[in-house]
C-alpha positions as CSV (number, residue, x, y, z in Angstrom):
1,X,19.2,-17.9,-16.4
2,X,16.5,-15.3,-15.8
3,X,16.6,-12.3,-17.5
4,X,15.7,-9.0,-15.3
5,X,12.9,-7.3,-17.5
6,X,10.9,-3.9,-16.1
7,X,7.8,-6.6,-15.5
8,X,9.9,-8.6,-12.8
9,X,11.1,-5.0,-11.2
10,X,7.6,-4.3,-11.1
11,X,6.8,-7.7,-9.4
12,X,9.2,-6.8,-6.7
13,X,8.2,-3.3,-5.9
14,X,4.9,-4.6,-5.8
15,X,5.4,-7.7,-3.7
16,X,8.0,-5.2,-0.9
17,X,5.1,-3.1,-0.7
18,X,2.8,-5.2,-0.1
19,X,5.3,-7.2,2.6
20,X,5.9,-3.9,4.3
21,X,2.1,-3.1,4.5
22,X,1.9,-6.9,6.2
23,X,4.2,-6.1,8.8
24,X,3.4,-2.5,9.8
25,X,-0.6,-3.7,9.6
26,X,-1.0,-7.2,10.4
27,X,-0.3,-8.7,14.4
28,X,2.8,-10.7,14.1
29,X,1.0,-14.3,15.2
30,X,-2.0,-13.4,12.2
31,X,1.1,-13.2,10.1
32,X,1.6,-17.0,9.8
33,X,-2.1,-17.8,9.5
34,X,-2.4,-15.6,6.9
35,X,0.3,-16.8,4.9
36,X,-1.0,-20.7,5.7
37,X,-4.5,-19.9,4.1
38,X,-2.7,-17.8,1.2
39,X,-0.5,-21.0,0.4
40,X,-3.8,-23.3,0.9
41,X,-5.7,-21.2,-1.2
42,X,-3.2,-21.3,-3.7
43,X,-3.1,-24.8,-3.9
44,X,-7.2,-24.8,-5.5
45,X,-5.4,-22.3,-7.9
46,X,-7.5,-23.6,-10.8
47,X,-10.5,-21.7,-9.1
48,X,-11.8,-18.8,-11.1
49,X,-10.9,-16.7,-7.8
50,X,-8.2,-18.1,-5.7
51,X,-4.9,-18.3,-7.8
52,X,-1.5,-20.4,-8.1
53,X,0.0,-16.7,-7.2
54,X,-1.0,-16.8,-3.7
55,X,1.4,-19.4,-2.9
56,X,4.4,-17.5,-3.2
57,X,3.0,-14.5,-1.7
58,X,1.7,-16.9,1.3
59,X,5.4,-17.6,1.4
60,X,6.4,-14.3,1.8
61,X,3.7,-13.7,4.5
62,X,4.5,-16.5,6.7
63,X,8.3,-15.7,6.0
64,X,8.2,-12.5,7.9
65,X,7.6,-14.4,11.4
66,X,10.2,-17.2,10.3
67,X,13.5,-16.2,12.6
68,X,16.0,-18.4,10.1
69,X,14.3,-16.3,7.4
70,X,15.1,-13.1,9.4
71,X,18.6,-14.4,10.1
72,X,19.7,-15.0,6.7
73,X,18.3,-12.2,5.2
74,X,20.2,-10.2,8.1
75,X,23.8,-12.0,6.7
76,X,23.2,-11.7,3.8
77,X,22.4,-8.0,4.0
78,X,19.1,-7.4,2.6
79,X,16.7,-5.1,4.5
80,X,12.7,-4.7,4.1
């Protein structure tokens, strides 16, 4: 069972920010791309550059045009 330290917190202000910046700045079909070629580029993670920590965030990215995604996180209450 994970243990909620301040670093995690700090991983998910960071990530919701950076969500709510995609979707106030970024055109909702770019969205998906963008999340596709954050996943893909996290898949060469052992570049010096490109990371294994852009696949989750391309997750997030894409996730935002998803409408199951939307719908569950409606049900289940959380907001962005």
């Amino acid at each position: 069972m994970p243990q909620d330290t301040s670093a995690h917190h700090a991983f998910k202000a960071r990530l919701h920010r950076f969500r709510a910046w995609t979707r106030a700045h970024v055109p909702r079909g770019l969205r998906l791309a963008l999340g596709v070629v954050l996943i893909l580029g996290g898949l060469v993670g052992f570049l010096p550059v490109l990371g294994f920590w852009m696949i989750p965030l391309g997750v997030a990215v894409a996730a935002l045009d998803v409408r199951l995604y939307r719908r569950w996180r409606r049900r289940n209450g959380r907001r962005d």
